[in-house]
Structure formats: structure tokens, C-alpha cells
VEXTORTOR-99639 format. One record per atom (N, C-alpha, C): residue number from 1; chain; atom name; x, y, z. Coordinates in nm, 3 decimals, padded with zeros to 5 digits. Example, Ala and Ser with C-alpha at 12.3 -4.5 7.8 and 13.67 -1.06 7.14 Angstrom:
<site nr="1" kette="A" atom="N" X="01.319" Y="-00.569" Z="00.780"/>
<site nr="1" kette="A" atom="CA" X="01.230" Y="-00.450" Z="00.780"/>
<site nr="1" kette="A" atom="C" X="01.320" Y="-00.330" Z="00.780"/>
<site nr="2" kette="A" atom="N" X="01.285" Y="-00.225" Z="00.708"/>
<site nr="2" kette="A" atom="CA" X="01.367" Y="-00.106" Z="00.714"/>
<site nr="2" kette="A" atom="C" X="01.290" Y="00.003" Z="00.787"/>
***
This chain:
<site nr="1" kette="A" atom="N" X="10.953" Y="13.590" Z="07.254"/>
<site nr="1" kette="A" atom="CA" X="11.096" Y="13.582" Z="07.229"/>
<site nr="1" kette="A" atom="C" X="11.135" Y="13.436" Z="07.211"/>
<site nr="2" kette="A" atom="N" X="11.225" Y="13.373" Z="07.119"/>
<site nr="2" kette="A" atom="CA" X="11.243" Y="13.275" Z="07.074"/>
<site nr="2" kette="A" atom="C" X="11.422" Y="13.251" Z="07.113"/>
<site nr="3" kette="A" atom="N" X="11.450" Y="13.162" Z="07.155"/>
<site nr="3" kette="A" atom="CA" X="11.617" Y="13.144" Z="07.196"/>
<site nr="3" kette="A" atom="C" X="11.684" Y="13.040" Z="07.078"/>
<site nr="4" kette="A" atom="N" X="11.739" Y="13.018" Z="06.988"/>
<site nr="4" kette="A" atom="CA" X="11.825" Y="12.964" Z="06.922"/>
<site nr="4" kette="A" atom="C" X="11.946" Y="12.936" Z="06.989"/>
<site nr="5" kette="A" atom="N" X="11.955" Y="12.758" Z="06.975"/>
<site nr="5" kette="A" atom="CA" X="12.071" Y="12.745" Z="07.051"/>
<site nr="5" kette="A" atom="C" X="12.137" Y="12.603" Z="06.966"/>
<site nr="6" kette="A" atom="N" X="12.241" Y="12.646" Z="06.953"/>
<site nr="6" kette="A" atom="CA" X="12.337" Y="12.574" Z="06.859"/>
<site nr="6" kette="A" atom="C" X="12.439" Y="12.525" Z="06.914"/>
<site nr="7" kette="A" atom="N" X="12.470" Y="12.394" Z="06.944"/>
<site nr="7" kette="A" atom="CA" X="12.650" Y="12.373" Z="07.004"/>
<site nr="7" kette="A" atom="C" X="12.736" Y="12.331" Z="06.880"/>
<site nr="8" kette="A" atom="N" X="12.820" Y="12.425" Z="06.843"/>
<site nr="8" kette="A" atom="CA" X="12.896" Y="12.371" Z="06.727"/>
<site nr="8" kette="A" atom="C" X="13.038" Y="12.308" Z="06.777"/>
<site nr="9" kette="A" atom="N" X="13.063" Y="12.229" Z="06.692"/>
<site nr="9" kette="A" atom="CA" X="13.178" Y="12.168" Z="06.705"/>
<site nr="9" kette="A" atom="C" X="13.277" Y="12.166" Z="06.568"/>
<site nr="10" kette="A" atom="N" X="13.361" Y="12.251" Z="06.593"/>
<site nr="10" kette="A" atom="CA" X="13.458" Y="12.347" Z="06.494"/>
<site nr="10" kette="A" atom="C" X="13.606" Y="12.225" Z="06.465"/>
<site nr="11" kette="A" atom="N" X="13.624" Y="12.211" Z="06.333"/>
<site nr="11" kette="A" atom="CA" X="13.727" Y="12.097" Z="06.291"/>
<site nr="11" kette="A" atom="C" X="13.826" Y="12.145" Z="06.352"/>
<site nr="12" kette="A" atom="N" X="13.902" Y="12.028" Z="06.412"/>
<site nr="12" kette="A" atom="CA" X="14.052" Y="12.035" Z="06.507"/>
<site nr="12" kette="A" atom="C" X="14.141" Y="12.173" Z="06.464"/>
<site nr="13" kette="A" atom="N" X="14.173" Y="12.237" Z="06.561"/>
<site nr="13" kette="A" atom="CA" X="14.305" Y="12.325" Z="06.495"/>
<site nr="13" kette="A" atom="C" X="14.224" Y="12.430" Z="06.420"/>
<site nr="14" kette="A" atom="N" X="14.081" Y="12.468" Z="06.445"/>
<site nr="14" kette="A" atom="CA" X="14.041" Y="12.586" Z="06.345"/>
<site nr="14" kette="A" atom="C" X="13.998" Y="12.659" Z="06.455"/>
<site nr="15" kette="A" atom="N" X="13.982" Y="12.644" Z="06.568"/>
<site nr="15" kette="A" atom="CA" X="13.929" Y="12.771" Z="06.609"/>
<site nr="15" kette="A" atom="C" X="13.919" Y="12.866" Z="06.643"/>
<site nr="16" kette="A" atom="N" X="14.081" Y="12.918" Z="06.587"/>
<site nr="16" kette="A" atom="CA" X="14.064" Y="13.076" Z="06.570"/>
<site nr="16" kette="A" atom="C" X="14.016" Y="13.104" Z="06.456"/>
<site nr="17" kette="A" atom="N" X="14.060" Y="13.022" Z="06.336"/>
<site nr="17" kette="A" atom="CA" X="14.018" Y="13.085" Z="06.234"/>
<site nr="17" kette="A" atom="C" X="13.881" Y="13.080" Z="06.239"/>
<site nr="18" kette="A" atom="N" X="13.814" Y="13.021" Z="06.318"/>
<site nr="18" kette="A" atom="CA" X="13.668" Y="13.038" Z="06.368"/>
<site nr="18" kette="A" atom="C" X="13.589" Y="13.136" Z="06.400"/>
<site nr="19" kette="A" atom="N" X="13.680" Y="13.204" Z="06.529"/>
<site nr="19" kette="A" atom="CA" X="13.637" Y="13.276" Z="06.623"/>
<site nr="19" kette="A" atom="C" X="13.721" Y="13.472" Z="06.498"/>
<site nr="20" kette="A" atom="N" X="13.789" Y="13.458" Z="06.412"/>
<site nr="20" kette="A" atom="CA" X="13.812" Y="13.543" Z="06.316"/>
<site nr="20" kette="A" atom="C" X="13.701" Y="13.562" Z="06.221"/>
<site nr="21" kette="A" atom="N" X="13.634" Y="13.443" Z="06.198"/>
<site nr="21" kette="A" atom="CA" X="13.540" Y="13.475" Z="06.068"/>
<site nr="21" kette="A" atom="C" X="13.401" Y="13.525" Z="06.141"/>
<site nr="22" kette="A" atom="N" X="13.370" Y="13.442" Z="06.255"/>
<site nr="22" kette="A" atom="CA" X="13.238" Y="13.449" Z="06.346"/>
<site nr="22" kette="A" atom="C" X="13.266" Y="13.625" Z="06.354"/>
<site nr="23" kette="A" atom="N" X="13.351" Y="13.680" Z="06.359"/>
<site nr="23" kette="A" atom="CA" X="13.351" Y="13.856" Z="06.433"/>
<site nr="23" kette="A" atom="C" X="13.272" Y="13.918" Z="06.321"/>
<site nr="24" kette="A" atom="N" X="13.306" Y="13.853" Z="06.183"/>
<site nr="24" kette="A" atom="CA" X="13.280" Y="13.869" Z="06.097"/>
<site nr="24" kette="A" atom="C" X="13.099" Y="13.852" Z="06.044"/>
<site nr="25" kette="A" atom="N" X="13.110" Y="13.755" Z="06.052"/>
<site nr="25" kette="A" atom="CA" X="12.956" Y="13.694" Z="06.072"/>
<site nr="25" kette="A" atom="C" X="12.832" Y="13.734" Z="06.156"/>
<site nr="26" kette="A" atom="N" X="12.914" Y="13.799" Z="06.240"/>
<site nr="26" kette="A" atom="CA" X="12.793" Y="13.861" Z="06.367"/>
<site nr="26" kette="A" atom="C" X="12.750" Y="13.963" Z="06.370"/>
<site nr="27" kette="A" atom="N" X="12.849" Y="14.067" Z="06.289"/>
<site nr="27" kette="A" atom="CA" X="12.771" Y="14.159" Z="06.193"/>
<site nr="27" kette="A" atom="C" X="12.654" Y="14.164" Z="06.095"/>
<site nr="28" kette="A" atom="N" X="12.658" Y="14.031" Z="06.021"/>
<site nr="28" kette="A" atom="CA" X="12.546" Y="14.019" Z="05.972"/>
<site nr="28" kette="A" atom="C" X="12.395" Y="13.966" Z="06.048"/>
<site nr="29" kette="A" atom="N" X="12.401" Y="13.899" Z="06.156"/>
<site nr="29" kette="A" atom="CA" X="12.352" Y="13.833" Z="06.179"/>
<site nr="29" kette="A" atom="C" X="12.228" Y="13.955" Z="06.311"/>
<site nr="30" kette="A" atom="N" X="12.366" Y="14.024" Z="06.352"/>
<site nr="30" kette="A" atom="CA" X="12.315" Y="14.130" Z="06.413"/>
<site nr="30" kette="A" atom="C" X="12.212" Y="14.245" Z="06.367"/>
<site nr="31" kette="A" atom="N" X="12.226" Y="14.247" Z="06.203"/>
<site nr="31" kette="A" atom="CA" X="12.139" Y="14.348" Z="06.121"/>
<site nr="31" kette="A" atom="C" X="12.021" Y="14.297" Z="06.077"/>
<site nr="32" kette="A" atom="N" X="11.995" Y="14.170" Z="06.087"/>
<site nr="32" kette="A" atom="CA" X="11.869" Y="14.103" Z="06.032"/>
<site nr="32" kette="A" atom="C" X="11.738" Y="14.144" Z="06.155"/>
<site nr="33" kette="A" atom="N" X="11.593" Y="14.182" Z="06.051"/>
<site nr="33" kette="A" atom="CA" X="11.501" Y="14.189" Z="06.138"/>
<site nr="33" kette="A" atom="C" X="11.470" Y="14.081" Z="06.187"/>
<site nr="34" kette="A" atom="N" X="11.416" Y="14.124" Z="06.346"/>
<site nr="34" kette="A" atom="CA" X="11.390" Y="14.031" Z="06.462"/>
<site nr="34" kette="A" atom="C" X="11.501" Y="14.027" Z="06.572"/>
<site nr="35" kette="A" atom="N" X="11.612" Y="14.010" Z="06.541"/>
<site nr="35" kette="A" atom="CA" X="11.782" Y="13.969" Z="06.548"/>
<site nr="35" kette="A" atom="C" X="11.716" Y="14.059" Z="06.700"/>
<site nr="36" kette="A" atom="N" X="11.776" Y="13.983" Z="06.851"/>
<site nr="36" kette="A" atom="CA" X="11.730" Y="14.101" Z="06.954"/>
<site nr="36" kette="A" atom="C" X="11.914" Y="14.055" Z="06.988"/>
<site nr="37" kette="A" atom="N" X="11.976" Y="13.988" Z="07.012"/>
<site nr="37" kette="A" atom="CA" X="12.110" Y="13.953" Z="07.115"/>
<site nr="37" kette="A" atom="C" X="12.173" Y="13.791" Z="07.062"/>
<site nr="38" kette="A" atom="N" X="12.315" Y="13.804" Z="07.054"/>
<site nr="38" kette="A" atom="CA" X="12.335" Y="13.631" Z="07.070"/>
<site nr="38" kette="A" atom="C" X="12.521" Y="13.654" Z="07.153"/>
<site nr="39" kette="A" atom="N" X="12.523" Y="13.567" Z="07.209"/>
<site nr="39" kette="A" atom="CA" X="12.630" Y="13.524" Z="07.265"/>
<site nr="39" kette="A" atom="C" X="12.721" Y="13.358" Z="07.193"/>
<site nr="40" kette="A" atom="N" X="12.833" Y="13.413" Z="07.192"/>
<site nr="40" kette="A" atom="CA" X="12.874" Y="13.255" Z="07.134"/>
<site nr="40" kette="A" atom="C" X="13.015" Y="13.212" Z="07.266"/>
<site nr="41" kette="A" atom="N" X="12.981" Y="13.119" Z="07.308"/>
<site nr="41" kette="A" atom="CA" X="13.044" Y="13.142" Z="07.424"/>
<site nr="41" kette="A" atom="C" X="13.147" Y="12.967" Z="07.376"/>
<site nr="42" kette="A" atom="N" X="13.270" Y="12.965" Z="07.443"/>
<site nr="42" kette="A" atom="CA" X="13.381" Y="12.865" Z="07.390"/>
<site nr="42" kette="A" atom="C" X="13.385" Y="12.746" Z="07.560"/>
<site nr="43" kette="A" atom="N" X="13.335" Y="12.619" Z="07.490"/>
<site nr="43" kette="A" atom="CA" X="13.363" Y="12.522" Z="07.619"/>
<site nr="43" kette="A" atom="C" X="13.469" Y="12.551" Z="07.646"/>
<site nr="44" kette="A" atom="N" X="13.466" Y="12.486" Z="07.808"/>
<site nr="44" kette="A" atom="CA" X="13.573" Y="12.480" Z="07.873"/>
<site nr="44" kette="A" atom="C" X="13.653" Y="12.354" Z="07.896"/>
<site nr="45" kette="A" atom="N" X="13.614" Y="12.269" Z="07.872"/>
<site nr="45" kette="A" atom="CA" X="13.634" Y="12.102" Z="07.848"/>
<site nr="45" kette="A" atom="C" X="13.689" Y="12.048" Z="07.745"/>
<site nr="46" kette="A" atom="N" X="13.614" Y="12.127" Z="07.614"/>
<site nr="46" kette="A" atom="CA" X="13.679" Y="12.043" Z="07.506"/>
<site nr="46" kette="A" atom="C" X="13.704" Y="12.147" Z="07.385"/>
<site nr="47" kette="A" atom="N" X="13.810" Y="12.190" Z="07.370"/>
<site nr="47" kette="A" atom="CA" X="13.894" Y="12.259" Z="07.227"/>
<site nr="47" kette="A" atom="C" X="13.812" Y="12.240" Z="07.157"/>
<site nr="48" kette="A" atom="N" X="13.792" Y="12.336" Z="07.072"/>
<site nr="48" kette="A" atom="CA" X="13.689" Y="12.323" Z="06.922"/>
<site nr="48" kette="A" atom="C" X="13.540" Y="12.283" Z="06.963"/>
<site nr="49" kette="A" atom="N" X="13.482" Y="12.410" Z="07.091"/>
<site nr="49" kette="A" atom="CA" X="13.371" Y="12.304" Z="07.067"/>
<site nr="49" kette="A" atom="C" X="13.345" Y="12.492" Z="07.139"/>
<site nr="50" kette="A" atom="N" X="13.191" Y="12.499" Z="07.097"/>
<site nr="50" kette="A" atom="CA" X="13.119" Y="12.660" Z="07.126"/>
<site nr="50" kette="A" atom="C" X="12.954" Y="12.660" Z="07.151"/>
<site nr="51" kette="A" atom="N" X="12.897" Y="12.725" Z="07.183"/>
<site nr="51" kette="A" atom="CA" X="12.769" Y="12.716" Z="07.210"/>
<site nr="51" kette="A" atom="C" X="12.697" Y="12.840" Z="07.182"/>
<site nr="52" kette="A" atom="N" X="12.634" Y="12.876" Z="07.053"/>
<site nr="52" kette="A" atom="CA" X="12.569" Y="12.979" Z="07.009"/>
<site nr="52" kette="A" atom="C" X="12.407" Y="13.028" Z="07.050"/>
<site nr="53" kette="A" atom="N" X="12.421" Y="13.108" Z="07.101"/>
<site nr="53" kette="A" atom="CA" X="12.237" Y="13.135" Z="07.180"/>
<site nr="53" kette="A" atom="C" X="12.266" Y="13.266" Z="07.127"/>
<site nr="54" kette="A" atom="N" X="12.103" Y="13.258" Z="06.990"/>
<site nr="54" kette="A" atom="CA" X="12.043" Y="13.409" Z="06.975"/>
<site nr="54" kette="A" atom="C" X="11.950" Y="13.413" Z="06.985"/>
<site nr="55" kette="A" atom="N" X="11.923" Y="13.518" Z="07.017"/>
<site nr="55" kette="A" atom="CA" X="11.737" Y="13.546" Z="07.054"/>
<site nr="55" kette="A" atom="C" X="11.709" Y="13.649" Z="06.960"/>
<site nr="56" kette="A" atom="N" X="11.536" Y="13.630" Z="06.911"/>
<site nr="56" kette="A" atom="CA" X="11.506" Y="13.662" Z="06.792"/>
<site nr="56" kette="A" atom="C" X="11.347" Y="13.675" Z="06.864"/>
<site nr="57" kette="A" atom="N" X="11.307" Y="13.736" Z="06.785"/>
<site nr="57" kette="A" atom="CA" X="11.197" Y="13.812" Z="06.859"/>
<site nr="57" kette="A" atom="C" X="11.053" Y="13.689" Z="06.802"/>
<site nr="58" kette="A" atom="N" X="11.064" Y="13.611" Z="06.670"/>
<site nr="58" kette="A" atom="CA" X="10.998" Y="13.546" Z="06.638"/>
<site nr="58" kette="A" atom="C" X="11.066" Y="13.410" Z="06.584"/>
<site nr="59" kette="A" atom="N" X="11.027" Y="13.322" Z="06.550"/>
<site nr="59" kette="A" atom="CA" X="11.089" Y="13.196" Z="06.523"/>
<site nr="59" kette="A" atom="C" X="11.159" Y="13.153" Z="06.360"/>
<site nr="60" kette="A" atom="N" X="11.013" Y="13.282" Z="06.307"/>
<site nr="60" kette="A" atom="CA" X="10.980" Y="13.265" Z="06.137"/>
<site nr="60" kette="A" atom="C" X="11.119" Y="13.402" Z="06.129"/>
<site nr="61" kette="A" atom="N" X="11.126" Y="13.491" Z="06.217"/>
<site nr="61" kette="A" atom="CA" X="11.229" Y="13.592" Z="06.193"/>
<site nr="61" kette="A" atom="C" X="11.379" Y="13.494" Z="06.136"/>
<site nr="62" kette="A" atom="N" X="11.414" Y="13.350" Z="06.240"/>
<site nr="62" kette="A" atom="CA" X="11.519" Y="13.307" Z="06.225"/>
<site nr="62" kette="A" atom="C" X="11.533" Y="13.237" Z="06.118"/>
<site nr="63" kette="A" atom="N" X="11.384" Y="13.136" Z="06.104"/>
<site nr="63" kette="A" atom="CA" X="11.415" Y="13.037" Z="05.992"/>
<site nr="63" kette="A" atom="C" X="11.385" Y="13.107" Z="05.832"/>
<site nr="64" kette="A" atom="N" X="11.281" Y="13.187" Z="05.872"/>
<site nr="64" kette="A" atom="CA" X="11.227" Y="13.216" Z="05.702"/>
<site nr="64" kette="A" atom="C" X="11.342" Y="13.386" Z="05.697"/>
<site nr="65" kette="A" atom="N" X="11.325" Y="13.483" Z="05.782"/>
<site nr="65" kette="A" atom="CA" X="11.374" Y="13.614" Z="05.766"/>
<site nr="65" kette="A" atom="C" X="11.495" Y="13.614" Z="05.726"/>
<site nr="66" kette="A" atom="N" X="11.595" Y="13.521" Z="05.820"/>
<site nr="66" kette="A" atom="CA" X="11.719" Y="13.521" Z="05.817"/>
<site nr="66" kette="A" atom="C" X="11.782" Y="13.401" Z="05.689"/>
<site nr="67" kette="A" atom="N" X="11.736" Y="13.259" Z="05.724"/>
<site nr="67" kette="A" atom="CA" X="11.795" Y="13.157" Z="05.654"/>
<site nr="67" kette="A" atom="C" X="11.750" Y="13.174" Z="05.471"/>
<site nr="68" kette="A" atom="N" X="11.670" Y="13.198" Z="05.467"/>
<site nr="68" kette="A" atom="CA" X="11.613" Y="13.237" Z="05.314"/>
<site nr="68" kette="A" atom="C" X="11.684" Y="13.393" Z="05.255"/>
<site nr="69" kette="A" atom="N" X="11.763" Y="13.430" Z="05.351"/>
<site nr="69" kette="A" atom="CA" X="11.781" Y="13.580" Z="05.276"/>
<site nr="69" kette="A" atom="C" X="11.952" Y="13.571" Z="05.224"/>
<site nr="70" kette="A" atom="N" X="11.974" Y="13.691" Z="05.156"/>
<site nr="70" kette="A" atom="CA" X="12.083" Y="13.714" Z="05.069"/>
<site nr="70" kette="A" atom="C" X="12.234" Y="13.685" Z="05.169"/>
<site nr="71" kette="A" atom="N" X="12.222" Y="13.739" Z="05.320"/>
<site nr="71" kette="A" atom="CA" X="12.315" Y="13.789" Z="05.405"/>
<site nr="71" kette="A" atom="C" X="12.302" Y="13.655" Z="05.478"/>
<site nr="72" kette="A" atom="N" X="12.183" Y="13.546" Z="05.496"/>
<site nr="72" kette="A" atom="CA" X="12.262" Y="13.377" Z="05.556"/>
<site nr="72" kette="A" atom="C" X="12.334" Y="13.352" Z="05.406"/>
<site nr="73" kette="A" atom="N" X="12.366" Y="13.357" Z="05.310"/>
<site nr="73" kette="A" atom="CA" X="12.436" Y="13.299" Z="05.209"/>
<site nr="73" kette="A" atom="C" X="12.577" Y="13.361" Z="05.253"/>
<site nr="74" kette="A" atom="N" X="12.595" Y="13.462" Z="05.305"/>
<site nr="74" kette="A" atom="CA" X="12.724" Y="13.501" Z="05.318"/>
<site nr="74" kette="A" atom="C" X="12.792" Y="13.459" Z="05.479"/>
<site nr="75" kette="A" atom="N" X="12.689" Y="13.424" Z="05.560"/>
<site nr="75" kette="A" atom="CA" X="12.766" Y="13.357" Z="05.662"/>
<site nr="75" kette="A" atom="C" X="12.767" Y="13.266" Z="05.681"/>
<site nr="76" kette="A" atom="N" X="12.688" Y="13.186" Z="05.563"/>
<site nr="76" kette="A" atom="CA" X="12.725" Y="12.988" Z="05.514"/>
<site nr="76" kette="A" atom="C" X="12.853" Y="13.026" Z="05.474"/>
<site nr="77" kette="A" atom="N" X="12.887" Y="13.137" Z="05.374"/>
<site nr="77" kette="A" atom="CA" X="13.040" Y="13.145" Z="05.345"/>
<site nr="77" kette="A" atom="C" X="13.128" Y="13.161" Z="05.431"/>
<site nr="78" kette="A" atom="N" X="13.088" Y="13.208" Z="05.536"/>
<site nr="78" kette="A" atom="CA" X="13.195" Y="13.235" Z="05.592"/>
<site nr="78" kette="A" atom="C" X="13.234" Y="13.122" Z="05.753"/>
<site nr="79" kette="A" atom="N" X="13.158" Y="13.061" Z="05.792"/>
<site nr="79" kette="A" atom="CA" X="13.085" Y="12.997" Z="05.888"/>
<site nr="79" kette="A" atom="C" X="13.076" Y="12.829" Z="05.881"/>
<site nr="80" kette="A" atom="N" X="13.026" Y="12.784" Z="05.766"/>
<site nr="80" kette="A" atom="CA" X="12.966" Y="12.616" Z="05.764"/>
<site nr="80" kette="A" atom="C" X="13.097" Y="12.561" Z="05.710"/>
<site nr="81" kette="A" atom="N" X="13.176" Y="12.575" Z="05.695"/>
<site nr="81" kette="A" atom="CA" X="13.287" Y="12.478" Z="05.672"/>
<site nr="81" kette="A" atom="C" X="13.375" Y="12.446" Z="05.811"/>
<site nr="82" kette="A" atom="N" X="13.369" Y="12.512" Z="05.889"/>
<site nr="82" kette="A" atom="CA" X="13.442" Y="12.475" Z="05.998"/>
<site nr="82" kette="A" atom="C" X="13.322" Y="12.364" Z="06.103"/>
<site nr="83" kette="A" atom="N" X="13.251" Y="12.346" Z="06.061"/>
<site nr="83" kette="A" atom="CA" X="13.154" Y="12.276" Z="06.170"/>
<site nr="83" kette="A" atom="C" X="13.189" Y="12.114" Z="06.116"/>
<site nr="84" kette="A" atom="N" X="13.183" Y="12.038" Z="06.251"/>
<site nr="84" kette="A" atom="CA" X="13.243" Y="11.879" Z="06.204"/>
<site nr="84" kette="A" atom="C" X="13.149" Y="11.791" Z="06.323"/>
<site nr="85" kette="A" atom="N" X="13.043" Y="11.741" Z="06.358"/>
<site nr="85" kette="A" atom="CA" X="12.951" Y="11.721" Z="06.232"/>
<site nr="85" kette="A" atom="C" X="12.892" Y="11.907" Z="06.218"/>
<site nr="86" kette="A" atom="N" X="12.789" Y="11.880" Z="06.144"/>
<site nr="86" kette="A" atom="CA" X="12.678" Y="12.005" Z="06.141"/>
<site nr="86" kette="A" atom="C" X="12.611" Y="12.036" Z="06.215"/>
<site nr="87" kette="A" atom="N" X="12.596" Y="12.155" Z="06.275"/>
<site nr="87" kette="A" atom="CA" X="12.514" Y="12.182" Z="06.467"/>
<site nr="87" kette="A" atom="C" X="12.355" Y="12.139" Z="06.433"/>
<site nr="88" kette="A" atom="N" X="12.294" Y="12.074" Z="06.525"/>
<site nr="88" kette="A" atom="CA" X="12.163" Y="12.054" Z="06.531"/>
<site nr="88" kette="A" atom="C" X="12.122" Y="12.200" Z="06.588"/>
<site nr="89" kette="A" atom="N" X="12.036" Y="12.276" Z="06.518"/>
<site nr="89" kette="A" atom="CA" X="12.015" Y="12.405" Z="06.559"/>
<site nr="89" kette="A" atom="C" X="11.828" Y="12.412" Z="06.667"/>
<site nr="90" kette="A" atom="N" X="11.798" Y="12.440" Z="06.748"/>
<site nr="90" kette="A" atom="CA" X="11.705" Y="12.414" Z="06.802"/>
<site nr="90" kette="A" atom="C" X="11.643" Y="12.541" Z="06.827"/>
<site nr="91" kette="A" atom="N" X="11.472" Y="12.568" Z="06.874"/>
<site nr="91" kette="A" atom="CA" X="11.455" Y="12.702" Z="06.952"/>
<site nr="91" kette="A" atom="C" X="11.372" Y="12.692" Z="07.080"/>
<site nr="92" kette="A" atom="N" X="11.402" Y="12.760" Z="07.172"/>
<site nr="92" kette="A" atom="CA" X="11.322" Y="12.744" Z="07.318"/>
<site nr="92" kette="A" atom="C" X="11.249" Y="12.870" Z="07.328"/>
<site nr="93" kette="A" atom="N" X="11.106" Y="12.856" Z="07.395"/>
<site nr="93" kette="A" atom="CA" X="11.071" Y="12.955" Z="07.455"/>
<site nr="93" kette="A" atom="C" X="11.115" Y="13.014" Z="07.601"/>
***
């Protein structure tokens, strides 16, 4: 099992329209093979700021299964414009 963990930091004043598109997004993200669980959970410290952990059953499931396919193009659409900088995305065993 592989953990993906992302802290994004969402441009001032967007993050509902954030946390509206993500409901959106997690549908897709949820249907991809490997896809086992993710939580996106909202600091408590600092406005506009979230911490995404999914777990994926393999590593190649996240980078090659998911990021190379038709359905990450639609939650770059819906998703990468609100990030200020761009999340360093990492994976733990």
C-alpha cells in the first residue's frame, strides 16, 4: 500500500470554491484502479491551506494509472488552478 500525501495551498478567498469542485473531483479519483481511500482534511491554523492523503494499492497505480489517463485531465480541470504555489506531491510506505 502506497500513501500519497499532498499539502495544498488553495489561492486566498477560494476555498470553497475549492472544497465545491474537490466533491467533484473525488469522484473521479475514487473510480481509478488501485484508488483504495483518501481523506482531504482543512488546517486549522491557516485559511486556504488542506492536506490530501490517498492510498493506492501501488505507486505506478498513482503516477502512471491515474496521472497519464483521460479522467486526471479532468481533475487538472477542475482542481490545479486553485493551488498557489503547486503541492509537492510525495508517497510513503
Amino acid at each position: 500500500m502506497i500513501l500519497e500525501v499532498a499539502i495544498l495551498n488553495i489561492k486566498v478567498g477560494l476555498s470553497k470554491d475549492f472544497e465545491f469542485n474537490f466533491k467533484k473531483a473525488e469522484k473521479i479519483i475514487s473510480s481509478m484502479k488501485g484508488y483504495s481511500s483518501h481523506q482531504l482534511k482543512k488546517c486549522v491554523e491557516q485559511d486556504d491551506k488542506y492536506i490530501l492523503l490517498v492510498s493506492w494499492q501501488t505507486i505506478e497505480d498513482h503516477e502512471v494509472g491515474f496521472r497519464k489517463s483521460d479522467e486526471y485531465e479532468q481533475w487538472k480541470e477542475l482542481l490545479h488552478h486553485f493551488y498557489e504555489p503547486f503541492p509537492i506531491v510525495e508517497h510513503y510506505i
